[in-house]
C-alpha positions as CSV (number, residue, x, y, z in Angstrom):
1,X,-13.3,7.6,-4.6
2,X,-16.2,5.5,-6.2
3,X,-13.9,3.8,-8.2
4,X,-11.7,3.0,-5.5
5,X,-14.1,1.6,-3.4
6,X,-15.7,-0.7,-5.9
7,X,-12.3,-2.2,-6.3
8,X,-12.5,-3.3,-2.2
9,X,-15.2,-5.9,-3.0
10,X,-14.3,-7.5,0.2
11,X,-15.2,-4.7,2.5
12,X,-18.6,-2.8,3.7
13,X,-18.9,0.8,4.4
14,X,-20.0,1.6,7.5
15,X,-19.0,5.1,8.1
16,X,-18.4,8.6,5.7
17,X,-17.2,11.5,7.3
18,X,-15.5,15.1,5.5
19,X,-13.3,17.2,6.9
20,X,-13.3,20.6,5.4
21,X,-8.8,21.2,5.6
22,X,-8.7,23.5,3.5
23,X,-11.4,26.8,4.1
24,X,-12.4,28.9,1.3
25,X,-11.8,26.2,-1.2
26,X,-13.3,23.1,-3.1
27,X,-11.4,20.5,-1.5
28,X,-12.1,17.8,1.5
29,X,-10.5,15.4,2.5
30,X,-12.8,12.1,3.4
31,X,-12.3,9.3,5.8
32,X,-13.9,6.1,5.9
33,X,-14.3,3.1,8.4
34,X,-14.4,0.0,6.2
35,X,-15.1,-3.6,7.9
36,X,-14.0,-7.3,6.1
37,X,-17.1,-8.9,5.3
């Protein structure tokens, strides 16, 4: 996800949050709120 997000040079993070889909396991799903600078 890093590396995708250092590709969107024109946008600023302003919010993270994880959603735990998938109990009992490693995995997350992530959803961002991005805004053009």
């Amino acid at each position: 996800m890093a590396k995708d997000f250092a590709s969107l040079t024109n946008y600023q993070l302003e919010k993270v949050q994880l959603f735990d889909m998938f109990p009992h396991t490693s995995h997350y799903e992530v959803l961002t709120f991005l805004t053009l600078k």
